[in-house]
C-alpha positions as CSV (number, residue, x, y, z in Angstrom):
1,X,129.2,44.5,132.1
2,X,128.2,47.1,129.7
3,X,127.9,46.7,125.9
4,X,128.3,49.3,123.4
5,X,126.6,49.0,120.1
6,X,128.0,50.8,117.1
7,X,126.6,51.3,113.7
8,X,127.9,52.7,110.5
9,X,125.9,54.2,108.4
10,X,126.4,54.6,105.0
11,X,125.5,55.7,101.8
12,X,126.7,54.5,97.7
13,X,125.7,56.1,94.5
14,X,126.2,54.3,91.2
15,X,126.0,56.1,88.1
16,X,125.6,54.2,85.0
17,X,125.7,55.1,80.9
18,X,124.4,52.4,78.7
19,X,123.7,52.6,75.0
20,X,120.6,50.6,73.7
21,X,119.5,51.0,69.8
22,X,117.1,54.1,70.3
23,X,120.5,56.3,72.1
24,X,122.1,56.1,75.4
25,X,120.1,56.1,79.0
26,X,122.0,57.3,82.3
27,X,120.7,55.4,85.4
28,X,121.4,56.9,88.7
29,X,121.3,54.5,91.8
30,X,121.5,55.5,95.5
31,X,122.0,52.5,98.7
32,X,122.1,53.1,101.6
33,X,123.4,50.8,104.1
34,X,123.6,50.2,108.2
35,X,125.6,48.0,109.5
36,X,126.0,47.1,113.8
37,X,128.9,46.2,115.8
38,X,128.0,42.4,114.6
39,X,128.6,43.1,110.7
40,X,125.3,42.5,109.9
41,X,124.2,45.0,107.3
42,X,121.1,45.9,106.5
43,X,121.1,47.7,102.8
44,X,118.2,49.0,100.8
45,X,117.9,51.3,97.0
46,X,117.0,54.5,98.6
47,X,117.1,56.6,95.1
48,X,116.7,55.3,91.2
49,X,116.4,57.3,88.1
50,X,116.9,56.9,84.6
51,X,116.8,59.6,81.9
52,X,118.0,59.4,78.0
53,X,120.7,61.6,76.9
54,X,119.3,63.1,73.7
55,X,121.6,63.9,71.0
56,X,122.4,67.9,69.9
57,X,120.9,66.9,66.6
58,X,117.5,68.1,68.0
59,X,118.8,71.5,68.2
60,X,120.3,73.8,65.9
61,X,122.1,77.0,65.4
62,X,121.9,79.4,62.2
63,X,123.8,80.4,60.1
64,X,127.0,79.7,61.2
65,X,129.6,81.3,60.7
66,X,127.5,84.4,62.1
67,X,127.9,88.0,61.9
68,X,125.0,89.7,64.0
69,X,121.8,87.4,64.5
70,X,121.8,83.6,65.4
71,X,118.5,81.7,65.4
72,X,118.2,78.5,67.6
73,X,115.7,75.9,67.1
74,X,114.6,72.9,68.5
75,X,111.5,71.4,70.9
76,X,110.4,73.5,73.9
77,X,113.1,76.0,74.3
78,X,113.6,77.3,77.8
79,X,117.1,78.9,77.6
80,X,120.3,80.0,75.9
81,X,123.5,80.5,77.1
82,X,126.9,81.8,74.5
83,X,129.9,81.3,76.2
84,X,133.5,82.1,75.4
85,X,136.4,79.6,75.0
86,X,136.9,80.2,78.8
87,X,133.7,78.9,79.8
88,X,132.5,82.5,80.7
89,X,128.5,82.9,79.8
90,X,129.0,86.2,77.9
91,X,125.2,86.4,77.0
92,X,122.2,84.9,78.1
93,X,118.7,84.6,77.3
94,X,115.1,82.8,79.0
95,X,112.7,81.5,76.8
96,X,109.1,80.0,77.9
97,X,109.4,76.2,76.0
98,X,109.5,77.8,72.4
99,X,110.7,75.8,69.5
100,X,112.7,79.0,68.0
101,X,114.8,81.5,69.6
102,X,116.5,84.5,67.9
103,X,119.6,86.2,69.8
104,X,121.5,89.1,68.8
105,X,125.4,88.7,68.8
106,X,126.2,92.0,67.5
107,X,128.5,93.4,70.0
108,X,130.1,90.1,70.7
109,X,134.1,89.9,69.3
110,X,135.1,87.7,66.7
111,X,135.9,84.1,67.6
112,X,134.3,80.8,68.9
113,X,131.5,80.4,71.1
114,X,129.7,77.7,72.7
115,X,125.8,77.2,72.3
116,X,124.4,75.7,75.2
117,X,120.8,75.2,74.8
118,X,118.2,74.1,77.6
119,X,115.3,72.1,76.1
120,X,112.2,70.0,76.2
121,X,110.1,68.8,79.5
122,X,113.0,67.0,81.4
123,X,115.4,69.9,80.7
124,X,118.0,68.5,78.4
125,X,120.8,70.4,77.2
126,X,122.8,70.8,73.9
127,X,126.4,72.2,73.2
128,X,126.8,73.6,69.8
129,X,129.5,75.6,68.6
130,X,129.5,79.1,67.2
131,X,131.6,80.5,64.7
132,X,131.3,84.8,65.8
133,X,132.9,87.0,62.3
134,X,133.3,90.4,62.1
Protein backbone atom coordinates (compact mmCIF):
# COMPACT_ATOMS: atom_id res chain seq x y z
CA UNK A 1 0.00 0.00 0.00
CA UNK A 2 1.36 3.23 -0.86
CA UNK A 3 0.94 6.49 1.18
CA UNK A 4 0.90 9.92 -0.15
CA UNK A 5 1.95 12.74 2.02
CA UNK A 6 0.71 16.25 1.31
CA UNK A 7 1.68 19.48 2.73
CA UNK A 8 0.32 22.96 2.38
CA UNK A 9 2.37 25.56 2.68
CA UNK A 10 1.50 28.74 3.52
CA UNK A 11 2.15 32.09 4.25
CA UNK A 12 0.12 35.27 6.50
CA UNK A 13 1.04 38.89 6.88
CA UNK A 14 -0.46 41.02 9.56
CA UNK A 15 -0.24 44.63 9.32
CA UNK A 16 -0.92 46.62 12.39
CA UNK A 17 -1.32 50.65 13.25
CA UNK A 18 -1.24 51.49 16.92
CA UNK A 19 -1.12 54.88 18.53
CA UNK A 20 1.03 55.24 21.74
CA UNK A 21 1.61 58.85 23.44
CA UNK A 22 4.91 59.78 21.33
CA UNK A 23 2.53 59.14 17.60
CA UNK A 24 1.49 56.08 15.87
CA UNK A 25 3.95 52.82 15.06
CA UNK A 26 2.96 50.39 12.09
CA UNK A 27 4.12 46.82 12.81
CA UNK A 28 4.45 44.46 10.03
CA UNK A 29 4.23 40.61 10.76
CA UNK A 30 4.97 37.72 8.29
CA UNK A 31 4.11 33.52 9.43
CA UNK A 32 4.63 31.25 7.68
CA UNK A 33 3.05 27.95 8.15
CA UNK A 34 3.31 24.02 6.89
CA UNK A 35 1.00 21.83 7.60
CA UNK A 36 1.03 17.61 6.45
CA UNK A 37 -1.71 15.35 5.40
CA UNK A 38 -2.16 14.81 9.38
CA UNK A 39 -3.15 18.55 10.22
CA UNK A 40 -0.29 19.10 12.17
CA UNK A 41 1.06 22.53 11.49
CA UNK A 42 4.14 23.69 12.04
CA UNK A 43 4.11 27.76 12.03
CA UNK A 44 6.94 30.15 12.73
CA UNK A 45 7.30 34.59 12.44
CA UNK A 46 9.34 34.52 9.40
CA UNK A 47 9.36 38.59 9.05
CA UNK A 48 8.75 41.58 11.86
CA UNK A 49 9.14 45.20 11.52
CA UNK A 50 8.03 48.18 13.10
CA UNK A 51 8.54 51.78 12.03
CA UNK A 52 6.76 55.18 13.39
CA UNK A 53 4.68 57.13 11.14
CA UNK A 54 5.95 60.69 11.65
CA UNK A 55 3.59 63.39 11.26
CA UNK A 56 3.86 66.17 8.05
CA UNK A 57 4.52 68.72 10.81
CA UNK A 58 8.21 67.98 10.32
CA UNK A 59 8.08 69.36 6.90
CA UNK A 60 6.96 72.37 5.41
CA UNK A 61 6.18 74.18 2.32
CA UNK A 62 6.60 78.12 1.61
CA UNK A 63 4.77 80.42 1.06
CA UNK A 64 1.69 79.10 0.12
CA UNK A 65 -0.34 80.31 -1.88
CA UNK A 66 2.74 80.44 -4.45
CA UNK A 67 3.38 82.13 -7.50
CA UNK A 68 6.91 81.01 -8.89
CA UNK A 69 9.38 79.65 -6.06
CA UNK A 70 8.39 77.19 -3.23
CA UNK A 71 10.98 76.30 -0.48
CA UNK A 72 10.58 72.87 1.42
CA UNK A 73 12.15 72.25 4.65
CA UNK A 74 12.47 69.69 6.93
CA UNK A 75 15.31 66.86 8.31
CA UNK A 76 17.41 65.09 5.62
CA UNK A 77 15.71 65.86 2.51
CA UNK A 78 16.15 63.31 -0.23
CA UNK A 79 13.31 64.10 -2.70
CA UNK A 80 10.36 66.09 -3.99
CA UNK A 81 7.66 65.26 -5.91
CA UNK A 82 4.45 68.16 -7.15
CA UNK A 83 1.66 66.31 -8.41
CA UNK A 84 -1.57 67.39 -9.93
CA UNK A 85 -5.09 66.67 -8.59
CA UNK A 86 -4.80 63.49 -10.88
CA UNK A 87 -2.01 62.02 -9.15
CA UNK A 88 0.25 62.81 -12.11
CA UNK A 89 4.03 63.82 -10.78
CA UNK A 90 4.26 67.01 -12.97
CA UNK A 91 7.74 67.93 -11.52
CA UNK A 92 10.32 66.26 -9.67
CA UNK A 93 13.37 66.86 -7.92
CA UNK A 94 16.55 64.58 -5.86
CA UNK A 95 18.07 66.02 -3.12
CA UNK A 96 21.15 64.41 -1.10
CA UNK A 97 19.48 64.42 2.74
CA UNK A 98 19.32 68.38 2.91
CA UNK A 99 17.18 70.08 5.42
CA UNK A 100 16.07 72.86 2.62
CA UNK A 101 14.97 72.53 -0.85
CA UNK A 102 14.05 75.30 -3.26
CA UNK A 103 11.85 74.32 -6.50
CA UNK A 104 10.85 76.44 -9.16
CA UNK A 105 7.04 76.33 -10.14
CA UNK A 106 6.98 78.88 -12.64
CA UNK A 107 5.68 77.27 -15.66
CA UNK A 108 3.24 75.17 -13.66
CA UNK A 109 -0.80 76.30 -14.21
CA UNK A 110 -2.75 77.69 -11.64
CA UNK A 111 -4.47 75.29 -9.19
CA UNK A 112 -3.68 72.66 -6.42
CA UNK A 113 -0.83 70.50 -6.11
CA UNK A 114 0.28 67.87 -3.86
CA UNK A 115 3.77 68.07 -2.01
CA UNK A 116 5.07 64.79 -1.43
CA UNK A 117 8.31 64.98 0.35
CA UNK A 118 10.83 62.02 1.05
CA UNK A 119 12.73 62.51 4.25
CA UNK A 120 15.08 61.53 7.04
CA UNK A 121 17.16 58.02 7.38
CA UNK A 122 14.20 55.47 7.22
CA UNK A 123 12.65 57.40 4.23
CA UNK A 124 9.48 58.79 5.53
CA UNK A 125 7.17 60.70 3.46
CA UNK A 126 4.92 63.88 3.82
CA UNK A 127 1.86 65.08 1.74
CA UNK A 128 1.37 68.77 1.83
CA UNK A 129 -0.75 70.70 -0.24
CA UNK A 130 0.10 73.53 -2.68
CA UNK A 131 -1.84 76.29 -3.54
CA UNK A 132 -0.15 77.24 -7.48
CA UNK A 133 -1.59 81.30 -8.48
CA UNK A 134 -0.97 83.01 -11.39
Amino acid sequence: MKRFILILVFFVQIHLIYGQNNGWRFIELGISCEQSYDDHALCQPTAYRTRAIHSDREVSVMPNPATDRIRITGTEITEVQLMDVSGSIVKEQQASGVAEVEMDISKLLPGIYMVRVVYGEQYHTAIKKLIKLR
